[in-house]
N, CA, C and O atoms as a CHARMM CRD file, in Angstrom:
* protein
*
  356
    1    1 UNK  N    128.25200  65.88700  59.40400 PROA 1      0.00000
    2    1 UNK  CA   128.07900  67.32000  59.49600 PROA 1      0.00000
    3    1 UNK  C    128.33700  67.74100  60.93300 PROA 1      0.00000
    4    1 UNK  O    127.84700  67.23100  61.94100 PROA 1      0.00000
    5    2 UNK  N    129.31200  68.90200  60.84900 PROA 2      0.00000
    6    2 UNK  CA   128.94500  69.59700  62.51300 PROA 2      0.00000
    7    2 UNK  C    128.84600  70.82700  62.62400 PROA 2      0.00000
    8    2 UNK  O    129.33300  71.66900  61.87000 PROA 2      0.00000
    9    3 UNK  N    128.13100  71.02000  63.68400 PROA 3      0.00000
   10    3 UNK  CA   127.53400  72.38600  63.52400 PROA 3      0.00000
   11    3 UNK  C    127.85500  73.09900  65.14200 PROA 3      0.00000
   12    3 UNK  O    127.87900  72.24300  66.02600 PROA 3      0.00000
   13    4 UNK  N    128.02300  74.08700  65.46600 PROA 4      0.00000
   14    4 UNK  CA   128.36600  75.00800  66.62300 PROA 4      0.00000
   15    4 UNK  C    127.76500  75.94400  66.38900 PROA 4      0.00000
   16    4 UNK  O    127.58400  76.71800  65.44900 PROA 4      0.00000
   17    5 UNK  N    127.28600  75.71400  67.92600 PROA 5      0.00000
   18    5 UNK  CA   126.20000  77.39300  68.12700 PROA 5      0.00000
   19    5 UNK  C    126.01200  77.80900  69.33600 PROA 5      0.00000
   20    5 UNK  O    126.28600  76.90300  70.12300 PROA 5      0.00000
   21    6 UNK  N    125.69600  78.68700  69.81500 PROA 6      0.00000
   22    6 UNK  CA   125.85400  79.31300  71.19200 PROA 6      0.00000
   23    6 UNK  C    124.55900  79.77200  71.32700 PROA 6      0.00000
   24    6 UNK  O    123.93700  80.35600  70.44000 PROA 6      0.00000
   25    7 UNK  N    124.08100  79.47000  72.61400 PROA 7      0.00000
   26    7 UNK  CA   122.46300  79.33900  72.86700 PROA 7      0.00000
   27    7 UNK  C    122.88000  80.21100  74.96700 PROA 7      0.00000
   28    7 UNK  O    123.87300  79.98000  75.65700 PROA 7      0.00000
   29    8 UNK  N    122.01100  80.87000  75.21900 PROA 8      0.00000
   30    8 UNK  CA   121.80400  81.27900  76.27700 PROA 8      0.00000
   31    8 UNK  C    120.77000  80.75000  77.38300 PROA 8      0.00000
   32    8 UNK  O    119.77000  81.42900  77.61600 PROA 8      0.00000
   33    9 UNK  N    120.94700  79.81100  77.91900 PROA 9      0.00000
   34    9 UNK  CA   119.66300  79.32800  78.72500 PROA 9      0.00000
   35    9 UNK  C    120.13300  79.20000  80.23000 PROA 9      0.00000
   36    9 UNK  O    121.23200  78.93900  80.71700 PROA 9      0.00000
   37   10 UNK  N    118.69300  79.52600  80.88100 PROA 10     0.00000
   38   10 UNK  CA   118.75100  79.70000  82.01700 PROA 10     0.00000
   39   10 UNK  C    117.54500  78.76000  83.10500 PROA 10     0.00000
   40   10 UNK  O    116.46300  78.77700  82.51800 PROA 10     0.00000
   41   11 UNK  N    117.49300  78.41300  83.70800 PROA 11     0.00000
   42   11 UNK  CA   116.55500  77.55300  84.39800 PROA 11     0.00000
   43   11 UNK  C    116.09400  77.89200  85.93600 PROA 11     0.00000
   44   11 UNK  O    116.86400  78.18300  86.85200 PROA 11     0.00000
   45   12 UNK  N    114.79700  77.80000  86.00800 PROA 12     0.00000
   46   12 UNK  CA   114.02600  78.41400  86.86200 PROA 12     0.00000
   47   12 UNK  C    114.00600  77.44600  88.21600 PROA 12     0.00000
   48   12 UNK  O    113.83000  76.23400  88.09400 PROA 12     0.00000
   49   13 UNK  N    114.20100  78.07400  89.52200 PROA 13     0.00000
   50   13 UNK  CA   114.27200  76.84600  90.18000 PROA 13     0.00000
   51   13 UNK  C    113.02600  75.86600  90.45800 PROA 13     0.00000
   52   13 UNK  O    112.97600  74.93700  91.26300 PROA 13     0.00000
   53   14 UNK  N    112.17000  76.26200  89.69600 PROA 14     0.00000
   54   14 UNK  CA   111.55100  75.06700  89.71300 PROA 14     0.00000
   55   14 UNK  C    111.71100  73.51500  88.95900 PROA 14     0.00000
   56   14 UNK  O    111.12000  72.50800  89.34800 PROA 14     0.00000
   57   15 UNK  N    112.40100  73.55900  88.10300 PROA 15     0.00000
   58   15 UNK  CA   113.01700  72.85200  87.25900 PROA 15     0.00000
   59   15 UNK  C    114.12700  71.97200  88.24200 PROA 15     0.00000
   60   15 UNK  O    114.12600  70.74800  88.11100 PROA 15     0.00000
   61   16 UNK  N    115.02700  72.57500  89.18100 PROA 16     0.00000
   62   16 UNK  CA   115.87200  72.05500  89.77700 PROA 16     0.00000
   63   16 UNK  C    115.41000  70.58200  90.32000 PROA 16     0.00000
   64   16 UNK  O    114.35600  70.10900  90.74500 PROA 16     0.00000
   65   17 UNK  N    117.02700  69.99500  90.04100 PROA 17     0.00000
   66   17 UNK  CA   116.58000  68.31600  90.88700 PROA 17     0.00000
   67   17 UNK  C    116.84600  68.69300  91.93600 PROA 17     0.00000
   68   17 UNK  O    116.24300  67.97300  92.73200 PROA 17     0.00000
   69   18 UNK  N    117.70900  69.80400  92.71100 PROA 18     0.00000
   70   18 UNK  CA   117.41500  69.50000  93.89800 PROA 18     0.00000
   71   18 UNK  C    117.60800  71.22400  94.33100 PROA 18     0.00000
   72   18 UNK  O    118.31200  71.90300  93.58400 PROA 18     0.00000
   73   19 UNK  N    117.14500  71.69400  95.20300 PROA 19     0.00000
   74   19 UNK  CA   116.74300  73.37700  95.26700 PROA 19     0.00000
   75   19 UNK  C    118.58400  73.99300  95.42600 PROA 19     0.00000
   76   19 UNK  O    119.04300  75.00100  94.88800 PROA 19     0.00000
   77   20 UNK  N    119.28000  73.06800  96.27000 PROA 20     0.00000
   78   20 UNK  CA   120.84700  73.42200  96.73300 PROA 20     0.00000
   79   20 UNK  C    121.58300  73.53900  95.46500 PROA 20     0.00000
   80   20 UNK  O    121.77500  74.58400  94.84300 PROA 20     0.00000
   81   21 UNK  N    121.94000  72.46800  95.17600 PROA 21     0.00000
   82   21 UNK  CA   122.68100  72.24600  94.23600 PROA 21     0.00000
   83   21 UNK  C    122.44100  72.57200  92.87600 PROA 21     0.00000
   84   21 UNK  O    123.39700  72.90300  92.17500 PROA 21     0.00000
   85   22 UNK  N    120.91300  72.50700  92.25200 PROA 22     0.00000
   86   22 UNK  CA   120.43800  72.83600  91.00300 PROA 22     0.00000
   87   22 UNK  C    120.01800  71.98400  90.41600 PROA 22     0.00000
   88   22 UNK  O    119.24200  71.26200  91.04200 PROA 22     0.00000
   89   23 UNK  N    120.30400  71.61700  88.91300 PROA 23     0.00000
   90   23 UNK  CA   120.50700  70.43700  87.97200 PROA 23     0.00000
   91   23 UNK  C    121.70400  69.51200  87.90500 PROA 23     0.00000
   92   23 UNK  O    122.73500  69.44100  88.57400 PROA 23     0.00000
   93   24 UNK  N    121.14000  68.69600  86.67900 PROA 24     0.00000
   94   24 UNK  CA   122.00900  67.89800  86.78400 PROA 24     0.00000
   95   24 UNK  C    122.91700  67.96600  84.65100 PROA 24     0.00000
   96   24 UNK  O    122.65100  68.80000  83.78500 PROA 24     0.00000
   97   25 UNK  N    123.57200  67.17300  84.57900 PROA 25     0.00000
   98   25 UNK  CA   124.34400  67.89200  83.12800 PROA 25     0.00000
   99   25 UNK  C    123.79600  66.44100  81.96600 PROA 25     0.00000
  100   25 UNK  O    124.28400  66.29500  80.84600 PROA 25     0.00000
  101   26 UNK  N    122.59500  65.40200  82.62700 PROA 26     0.00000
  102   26 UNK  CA   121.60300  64.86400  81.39200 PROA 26     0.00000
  103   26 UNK  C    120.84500  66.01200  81.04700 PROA 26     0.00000
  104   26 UNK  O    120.84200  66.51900  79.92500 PROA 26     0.00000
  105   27 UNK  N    120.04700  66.51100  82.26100 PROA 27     0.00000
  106   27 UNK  CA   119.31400  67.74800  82.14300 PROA 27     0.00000
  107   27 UNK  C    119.68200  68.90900  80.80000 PROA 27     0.00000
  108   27 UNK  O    119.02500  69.24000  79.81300 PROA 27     0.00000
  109   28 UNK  N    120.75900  69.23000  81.20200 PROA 28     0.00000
  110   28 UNK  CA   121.01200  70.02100  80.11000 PROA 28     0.00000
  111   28 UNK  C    121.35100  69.96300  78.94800 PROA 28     0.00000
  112   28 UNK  O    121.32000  70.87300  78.12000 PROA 28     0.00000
  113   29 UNK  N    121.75500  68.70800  78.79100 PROA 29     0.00000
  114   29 UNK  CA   122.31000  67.88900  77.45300 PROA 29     0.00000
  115   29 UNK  C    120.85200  67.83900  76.75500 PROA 29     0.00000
  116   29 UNK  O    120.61000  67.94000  75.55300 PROA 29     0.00000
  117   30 UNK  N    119.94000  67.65500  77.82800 PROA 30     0.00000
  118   30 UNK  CA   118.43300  67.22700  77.04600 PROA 30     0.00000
  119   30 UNK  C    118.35800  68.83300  76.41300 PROA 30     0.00000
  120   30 UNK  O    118.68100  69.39600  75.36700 PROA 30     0.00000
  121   31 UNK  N    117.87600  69.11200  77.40900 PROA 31     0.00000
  122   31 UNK  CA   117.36900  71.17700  76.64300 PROA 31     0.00000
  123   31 UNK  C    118.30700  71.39500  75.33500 PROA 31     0.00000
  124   31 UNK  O    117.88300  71.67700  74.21500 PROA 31     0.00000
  125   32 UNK  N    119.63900  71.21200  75.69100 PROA 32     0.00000
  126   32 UNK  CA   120.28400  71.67300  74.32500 PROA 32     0.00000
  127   32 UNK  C    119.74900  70.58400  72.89300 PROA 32     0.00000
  128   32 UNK  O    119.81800  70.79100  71.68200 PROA 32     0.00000
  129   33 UNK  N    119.29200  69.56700  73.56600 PROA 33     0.00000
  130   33 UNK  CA   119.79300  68.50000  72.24800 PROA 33     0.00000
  131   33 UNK  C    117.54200  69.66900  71.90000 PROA 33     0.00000
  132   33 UNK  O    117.14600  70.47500  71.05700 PROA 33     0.00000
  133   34 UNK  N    117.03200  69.13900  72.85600 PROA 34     0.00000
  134   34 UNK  CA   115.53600  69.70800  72.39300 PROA 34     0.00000
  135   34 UNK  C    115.48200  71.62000  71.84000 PROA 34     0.00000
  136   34 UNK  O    114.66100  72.28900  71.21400 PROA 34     0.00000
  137   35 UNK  N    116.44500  71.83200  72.30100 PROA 35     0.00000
  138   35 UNK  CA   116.61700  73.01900  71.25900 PROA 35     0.00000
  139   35 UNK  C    117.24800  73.08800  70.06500 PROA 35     0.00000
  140   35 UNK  O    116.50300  73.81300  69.40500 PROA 35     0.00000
  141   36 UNK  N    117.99100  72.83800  69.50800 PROA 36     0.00000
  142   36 UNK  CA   118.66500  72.17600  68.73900 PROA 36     0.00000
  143   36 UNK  C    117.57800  71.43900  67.70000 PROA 36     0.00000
  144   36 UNK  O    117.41700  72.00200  66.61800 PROA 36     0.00000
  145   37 UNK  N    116.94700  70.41400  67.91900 PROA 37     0.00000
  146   37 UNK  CA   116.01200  69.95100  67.11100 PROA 37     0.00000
  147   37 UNK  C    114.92900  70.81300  66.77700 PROA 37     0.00000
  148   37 UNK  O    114.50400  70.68200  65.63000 PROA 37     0.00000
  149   38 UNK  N    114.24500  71.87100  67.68000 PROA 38     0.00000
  150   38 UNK  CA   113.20600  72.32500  66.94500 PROA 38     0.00000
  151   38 UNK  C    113.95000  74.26700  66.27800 PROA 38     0.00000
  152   38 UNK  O    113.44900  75.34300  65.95400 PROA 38     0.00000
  153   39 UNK  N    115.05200  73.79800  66.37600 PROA 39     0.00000
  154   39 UNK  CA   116.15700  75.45000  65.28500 PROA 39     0.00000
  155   39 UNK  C    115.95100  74.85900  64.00200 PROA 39     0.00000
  156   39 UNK  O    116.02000  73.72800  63.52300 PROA 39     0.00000
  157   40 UNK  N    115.52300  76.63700  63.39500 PROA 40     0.00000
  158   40 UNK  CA   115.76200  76.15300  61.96600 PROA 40     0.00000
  159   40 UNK  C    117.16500  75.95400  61.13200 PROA 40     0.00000
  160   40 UNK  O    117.27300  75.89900  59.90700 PROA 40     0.00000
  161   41 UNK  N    118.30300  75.85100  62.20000 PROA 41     0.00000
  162   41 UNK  CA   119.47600  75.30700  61.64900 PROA 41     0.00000
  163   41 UNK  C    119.39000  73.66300  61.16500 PROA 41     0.00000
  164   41 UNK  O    119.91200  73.19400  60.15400 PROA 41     0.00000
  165   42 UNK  N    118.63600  72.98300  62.10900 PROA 42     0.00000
  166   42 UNK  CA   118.10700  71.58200  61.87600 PROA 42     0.00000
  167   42 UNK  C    117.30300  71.32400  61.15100 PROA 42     0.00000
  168   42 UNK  O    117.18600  70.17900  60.71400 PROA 42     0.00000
  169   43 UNK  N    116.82700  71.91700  60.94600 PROA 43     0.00000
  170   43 UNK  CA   114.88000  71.83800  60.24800 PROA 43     0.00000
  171   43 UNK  C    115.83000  72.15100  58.25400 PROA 43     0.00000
  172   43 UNK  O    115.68100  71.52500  57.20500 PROA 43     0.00000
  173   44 UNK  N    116.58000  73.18800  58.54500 PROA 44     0.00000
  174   44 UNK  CA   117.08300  73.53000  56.98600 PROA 44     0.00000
  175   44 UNK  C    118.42800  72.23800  56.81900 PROA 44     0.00000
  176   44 UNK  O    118.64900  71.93000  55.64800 PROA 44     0.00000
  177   45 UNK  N    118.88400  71.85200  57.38400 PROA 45     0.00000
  178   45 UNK  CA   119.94700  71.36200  57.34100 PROA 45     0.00000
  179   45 UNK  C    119.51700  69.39500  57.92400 PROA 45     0.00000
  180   45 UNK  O    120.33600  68.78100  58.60700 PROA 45     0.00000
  181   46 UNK  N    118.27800  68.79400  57.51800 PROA 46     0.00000
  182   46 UNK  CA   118.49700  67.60500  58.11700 PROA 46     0.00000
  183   46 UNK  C    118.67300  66.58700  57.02500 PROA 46     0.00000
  184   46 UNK  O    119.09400  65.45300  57.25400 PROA 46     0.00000
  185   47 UNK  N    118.42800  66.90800  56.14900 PROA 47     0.00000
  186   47 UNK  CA   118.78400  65.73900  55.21100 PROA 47     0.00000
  187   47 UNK  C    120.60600  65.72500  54.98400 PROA 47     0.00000
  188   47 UNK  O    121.22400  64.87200  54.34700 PROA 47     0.00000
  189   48 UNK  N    121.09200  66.70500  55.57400 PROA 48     0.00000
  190   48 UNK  CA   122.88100  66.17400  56.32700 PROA 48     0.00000
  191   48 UNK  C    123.41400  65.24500  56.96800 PROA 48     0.00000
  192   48 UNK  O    124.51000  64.68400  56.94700 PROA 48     0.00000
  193   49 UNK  N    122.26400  65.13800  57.68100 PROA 49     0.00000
  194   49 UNK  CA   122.44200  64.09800  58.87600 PROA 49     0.00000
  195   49 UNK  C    121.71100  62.92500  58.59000 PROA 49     0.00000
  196   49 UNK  O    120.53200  62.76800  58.27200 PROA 49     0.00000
  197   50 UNK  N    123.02500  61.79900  58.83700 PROA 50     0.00000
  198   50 UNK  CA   122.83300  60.05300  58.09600 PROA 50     0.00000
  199   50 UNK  C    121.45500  59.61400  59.30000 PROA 50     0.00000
  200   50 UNK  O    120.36500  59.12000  59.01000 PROA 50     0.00000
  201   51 UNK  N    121.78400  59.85400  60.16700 PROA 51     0.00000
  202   51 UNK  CA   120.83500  59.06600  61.65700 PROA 51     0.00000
  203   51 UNK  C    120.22000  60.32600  62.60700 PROA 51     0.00000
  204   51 UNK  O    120.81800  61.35800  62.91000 PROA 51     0.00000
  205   52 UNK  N    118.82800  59.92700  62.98900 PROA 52     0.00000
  206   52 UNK  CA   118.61500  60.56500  63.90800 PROA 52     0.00000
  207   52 UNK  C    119.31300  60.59000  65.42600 PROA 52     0.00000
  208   52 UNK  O    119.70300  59.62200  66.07800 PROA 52     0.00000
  209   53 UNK  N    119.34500  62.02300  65.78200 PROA 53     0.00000
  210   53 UNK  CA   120.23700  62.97200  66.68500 PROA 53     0.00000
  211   53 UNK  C    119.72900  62.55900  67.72500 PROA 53     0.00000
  212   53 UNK  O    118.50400  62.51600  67.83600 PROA 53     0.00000
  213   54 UNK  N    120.71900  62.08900  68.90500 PROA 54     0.00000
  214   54 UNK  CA   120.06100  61.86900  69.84700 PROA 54     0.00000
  215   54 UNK  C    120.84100  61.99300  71.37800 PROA 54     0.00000
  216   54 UNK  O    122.00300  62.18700  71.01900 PROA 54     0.00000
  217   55 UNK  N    120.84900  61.99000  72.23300 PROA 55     0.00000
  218   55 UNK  CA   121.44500  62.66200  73.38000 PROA 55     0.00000
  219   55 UNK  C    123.07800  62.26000  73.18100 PROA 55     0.00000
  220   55 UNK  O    123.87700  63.18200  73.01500 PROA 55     0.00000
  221   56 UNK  N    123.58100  60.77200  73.20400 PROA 56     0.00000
  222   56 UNK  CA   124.71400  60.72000  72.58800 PROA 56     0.00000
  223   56 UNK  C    125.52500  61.60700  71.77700 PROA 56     0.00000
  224   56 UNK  O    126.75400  61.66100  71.77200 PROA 56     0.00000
  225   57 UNK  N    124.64200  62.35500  71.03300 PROA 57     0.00000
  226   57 UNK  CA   125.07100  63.24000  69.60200 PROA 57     0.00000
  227   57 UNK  C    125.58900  65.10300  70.25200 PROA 57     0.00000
  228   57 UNK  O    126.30900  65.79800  69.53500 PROA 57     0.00000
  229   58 UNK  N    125.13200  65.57000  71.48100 PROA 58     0.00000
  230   58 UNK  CA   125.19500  66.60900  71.89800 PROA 58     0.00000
  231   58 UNK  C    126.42300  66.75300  73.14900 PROA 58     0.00000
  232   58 UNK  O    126.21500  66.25400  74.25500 PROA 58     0.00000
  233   59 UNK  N    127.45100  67.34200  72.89800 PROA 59     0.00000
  234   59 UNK  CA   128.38300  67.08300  73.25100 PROA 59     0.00000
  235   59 UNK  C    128.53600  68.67000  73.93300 PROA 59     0.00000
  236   59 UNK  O    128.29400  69.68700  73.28300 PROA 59     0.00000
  237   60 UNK  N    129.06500  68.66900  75.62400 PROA 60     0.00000
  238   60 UNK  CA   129.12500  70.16400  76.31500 PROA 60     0.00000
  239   60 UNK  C    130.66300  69.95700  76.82700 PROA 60     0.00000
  240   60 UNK  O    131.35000  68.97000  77.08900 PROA 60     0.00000
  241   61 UNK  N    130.86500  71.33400  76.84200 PROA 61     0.00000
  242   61 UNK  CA   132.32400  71.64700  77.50200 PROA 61     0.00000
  243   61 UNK  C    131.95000  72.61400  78.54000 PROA 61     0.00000
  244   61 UNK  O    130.95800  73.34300  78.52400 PROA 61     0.00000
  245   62 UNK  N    132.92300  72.53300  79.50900 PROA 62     0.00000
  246   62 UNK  CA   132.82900  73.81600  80.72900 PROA 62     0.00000
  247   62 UNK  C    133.92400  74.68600  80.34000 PROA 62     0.00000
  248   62 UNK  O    134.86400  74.24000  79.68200 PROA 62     0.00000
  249   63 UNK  N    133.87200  75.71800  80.65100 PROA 63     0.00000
  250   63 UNK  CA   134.71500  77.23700  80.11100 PROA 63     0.00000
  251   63 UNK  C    136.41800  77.16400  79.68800 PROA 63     0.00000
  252   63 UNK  O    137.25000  77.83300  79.07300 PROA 63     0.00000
  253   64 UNK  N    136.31000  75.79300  80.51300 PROA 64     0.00000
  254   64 UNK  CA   137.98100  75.33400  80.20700 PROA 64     0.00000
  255   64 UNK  C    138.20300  74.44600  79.19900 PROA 64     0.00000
  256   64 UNK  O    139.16500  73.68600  79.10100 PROA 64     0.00000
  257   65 UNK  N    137.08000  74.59200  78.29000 PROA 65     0.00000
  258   65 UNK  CA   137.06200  73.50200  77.01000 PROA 65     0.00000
  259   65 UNK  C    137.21500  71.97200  77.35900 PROA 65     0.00000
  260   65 UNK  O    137.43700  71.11900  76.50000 PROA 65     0.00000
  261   66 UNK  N    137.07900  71.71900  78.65300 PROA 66     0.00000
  262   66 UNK  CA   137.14100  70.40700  79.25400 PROA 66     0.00000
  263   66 UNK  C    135.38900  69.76000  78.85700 PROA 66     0.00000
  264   66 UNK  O    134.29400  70.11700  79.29200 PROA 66     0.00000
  265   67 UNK  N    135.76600  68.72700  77.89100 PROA 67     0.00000
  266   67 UNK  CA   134.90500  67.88900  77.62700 PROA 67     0.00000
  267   67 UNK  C    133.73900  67.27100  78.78700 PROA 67     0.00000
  268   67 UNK  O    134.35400  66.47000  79.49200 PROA 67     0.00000
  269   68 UNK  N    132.37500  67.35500  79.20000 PROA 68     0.00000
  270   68 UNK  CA   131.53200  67.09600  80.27700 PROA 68     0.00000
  271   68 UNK  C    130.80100  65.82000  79.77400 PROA 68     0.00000
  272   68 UNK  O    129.67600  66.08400  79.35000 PROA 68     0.00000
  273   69 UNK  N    131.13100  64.54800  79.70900 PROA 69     0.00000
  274   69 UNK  CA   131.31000  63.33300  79.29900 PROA 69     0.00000
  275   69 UNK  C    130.16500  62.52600  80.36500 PROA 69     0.00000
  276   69 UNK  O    129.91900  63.02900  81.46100 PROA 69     0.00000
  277   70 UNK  N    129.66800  61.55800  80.03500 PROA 70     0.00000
  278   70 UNK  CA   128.47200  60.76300  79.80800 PROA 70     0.00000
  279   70 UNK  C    128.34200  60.29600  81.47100 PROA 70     0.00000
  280   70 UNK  O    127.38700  60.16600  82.23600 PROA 70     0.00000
  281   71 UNK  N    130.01000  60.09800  81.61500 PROA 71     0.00000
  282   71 UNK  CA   129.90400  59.32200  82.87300 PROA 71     0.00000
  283   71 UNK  C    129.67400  60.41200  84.31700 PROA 71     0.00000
  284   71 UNK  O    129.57000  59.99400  85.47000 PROA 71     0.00000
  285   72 UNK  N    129.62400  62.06900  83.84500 PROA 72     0.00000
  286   72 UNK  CA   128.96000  62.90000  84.88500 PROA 72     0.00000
  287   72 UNK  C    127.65400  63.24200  84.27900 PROA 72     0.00000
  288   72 UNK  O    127.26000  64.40200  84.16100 PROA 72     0.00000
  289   73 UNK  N    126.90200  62.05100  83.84400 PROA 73     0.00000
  290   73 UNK  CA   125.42700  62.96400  83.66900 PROA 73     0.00000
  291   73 UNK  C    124.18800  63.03700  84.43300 PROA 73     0.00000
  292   73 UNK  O    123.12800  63.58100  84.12000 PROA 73     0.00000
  293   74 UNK  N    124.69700  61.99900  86.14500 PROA 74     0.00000
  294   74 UNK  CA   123.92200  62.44300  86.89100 PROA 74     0.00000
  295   74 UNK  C    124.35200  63.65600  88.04900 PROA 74     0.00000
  296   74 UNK  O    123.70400  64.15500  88.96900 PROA 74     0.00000
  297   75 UNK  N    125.75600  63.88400  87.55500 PROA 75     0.00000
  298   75 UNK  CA   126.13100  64.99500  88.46300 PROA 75     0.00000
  299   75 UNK  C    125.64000  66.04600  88.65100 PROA 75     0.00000
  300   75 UNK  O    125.08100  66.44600  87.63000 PROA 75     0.00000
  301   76 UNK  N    125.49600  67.34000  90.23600 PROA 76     0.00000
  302   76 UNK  CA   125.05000  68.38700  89.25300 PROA 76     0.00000
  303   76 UNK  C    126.29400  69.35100  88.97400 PROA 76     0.00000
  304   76 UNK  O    127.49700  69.21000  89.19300 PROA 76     0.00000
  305   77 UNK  N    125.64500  70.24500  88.48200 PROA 77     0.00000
  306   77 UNK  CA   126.60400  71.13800  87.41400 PROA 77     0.00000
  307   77 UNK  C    127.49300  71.43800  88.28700 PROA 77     0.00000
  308   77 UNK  O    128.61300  70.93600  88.18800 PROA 77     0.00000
  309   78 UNK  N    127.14300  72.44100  89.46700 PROA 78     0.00000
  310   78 UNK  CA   128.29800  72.49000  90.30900 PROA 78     0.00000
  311   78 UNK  C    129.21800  72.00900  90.87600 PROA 78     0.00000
  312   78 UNK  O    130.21300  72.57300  91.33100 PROA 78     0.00000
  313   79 UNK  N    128.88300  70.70800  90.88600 PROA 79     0.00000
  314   79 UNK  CA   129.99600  69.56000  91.06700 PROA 79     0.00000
  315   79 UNK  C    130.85700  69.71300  90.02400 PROA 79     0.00000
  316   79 UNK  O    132.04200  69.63200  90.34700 PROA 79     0.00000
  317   80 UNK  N    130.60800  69.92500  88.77500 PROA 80     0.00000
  318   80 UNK  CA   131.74100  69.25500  87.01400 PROA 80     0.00000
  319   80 UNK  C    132.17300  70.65700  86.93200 PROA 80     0.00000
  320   80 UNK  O    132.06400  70.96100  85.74400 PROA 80     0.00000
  321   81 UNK  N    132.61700  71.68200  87.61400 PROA 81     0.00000
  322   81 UNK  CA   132.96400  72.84400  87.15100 PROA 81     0.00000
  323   81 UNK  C    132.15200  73.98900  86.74800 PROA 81     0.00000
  324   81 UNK  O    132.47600  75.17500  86.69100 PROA 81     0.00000
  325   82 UNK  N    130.76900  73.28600  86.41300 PROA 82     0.00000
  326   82 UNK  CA   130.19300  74.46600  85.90200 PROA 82     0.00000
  327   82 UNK  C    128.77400  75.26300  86.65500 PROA 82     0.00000
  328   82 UNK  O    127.67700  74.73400  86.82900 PROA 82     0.00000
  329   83 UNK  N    129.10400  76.42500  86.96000 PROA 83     0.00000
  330   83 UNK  CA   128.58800  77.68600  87.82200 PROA 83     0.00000
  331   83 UNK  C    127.67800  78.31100  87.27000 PROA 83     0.00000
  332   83 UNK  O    127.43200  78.32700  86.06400 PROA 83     0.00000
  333   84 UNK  N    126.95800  79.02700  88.37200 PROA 84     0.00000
  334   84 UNK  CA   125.52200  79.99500  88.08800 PROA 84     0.00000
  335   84 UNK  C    126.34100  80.87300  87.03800 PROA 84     0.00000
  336   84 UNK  O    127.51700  81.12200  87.30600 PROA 84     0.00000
  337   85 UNK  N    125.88200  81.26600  86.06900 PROA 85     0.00000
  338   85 UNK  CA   126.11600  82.61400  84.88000 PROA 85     0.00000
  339   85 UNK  C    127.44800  81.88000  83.98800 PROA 85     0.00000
  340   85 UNK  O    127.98800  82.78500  83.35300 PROA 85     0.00000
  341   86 UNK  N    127.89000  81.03300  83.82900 PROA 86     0.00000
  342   86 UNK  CA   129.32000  80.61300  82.96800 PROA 86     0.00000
  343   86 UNK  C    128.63100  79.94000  81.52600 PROA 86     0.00000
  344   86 UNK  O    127.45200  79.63500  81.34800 PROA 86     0.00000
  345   87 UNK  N    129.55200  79.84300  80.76200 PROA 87     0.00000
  346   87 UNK  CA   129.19000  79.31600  79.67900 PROA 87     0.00000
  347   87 UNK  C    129.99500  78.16800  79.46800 PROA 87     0.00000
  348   87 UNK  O    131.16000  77.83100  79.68300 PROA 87     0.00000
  349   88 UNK  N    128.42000  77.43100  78.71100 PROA 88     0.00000
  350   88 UNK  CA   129.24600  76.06200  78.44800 PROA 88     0.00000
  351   88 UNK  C    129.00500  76.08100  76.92700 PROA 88     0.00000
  352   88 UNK  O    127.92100  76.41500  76.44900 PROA 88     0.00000
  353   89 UNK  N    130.36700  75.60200  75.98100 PROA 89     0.00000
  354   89 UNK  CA   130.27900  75.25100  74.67300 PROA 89     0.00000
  355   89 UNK  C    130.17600  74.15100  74.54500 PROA 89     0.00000
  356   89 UNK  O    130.08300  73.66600  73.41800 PROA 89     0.00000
């Protein structure tokens, strides 16, 4: 099953790994994958899914549809392209 959805989140700098730079893109992979699990898109729709969902399973792009892949997930965002206010699918 796959599913696409567009979620708006924003993070407080207290949250930041580091106050300059911001987060990092495990960070956000986590929030999406932990939002994601408690939507009732999941909750109605889990007996779809063969295995439980798990960070592997949540997949981000930066605005240029460029895939943000495993091996930048201690980067932070501003490093991989992606900026204060942009959207990532």
């Amino acid at each position: 099953m796959s599913i696409s959805s567009r979620l708006g989140v924003e993070f407080s700098p207290d949250v930041y790994a580091d106050p300059e730079f911001g987060t990092n893109l495990k960070f956000l992979r986590g929030k999406v994958l932990k939002w994601f699990l408690q939507s009732q898109v999941y909750y109605l729709n889990k007996a779809d899914f063969k295995n439980e969902i798990g960070l592997d399973d949540a997949f981000l792009f930066n605005k240029k549809g460029k895939l943000l892949g495993k091996e930048k997930e201690e980067e932070f965002l501003c490093n991989i392209e992606v900026q204060t206010g942009e959207m990532i699918l």
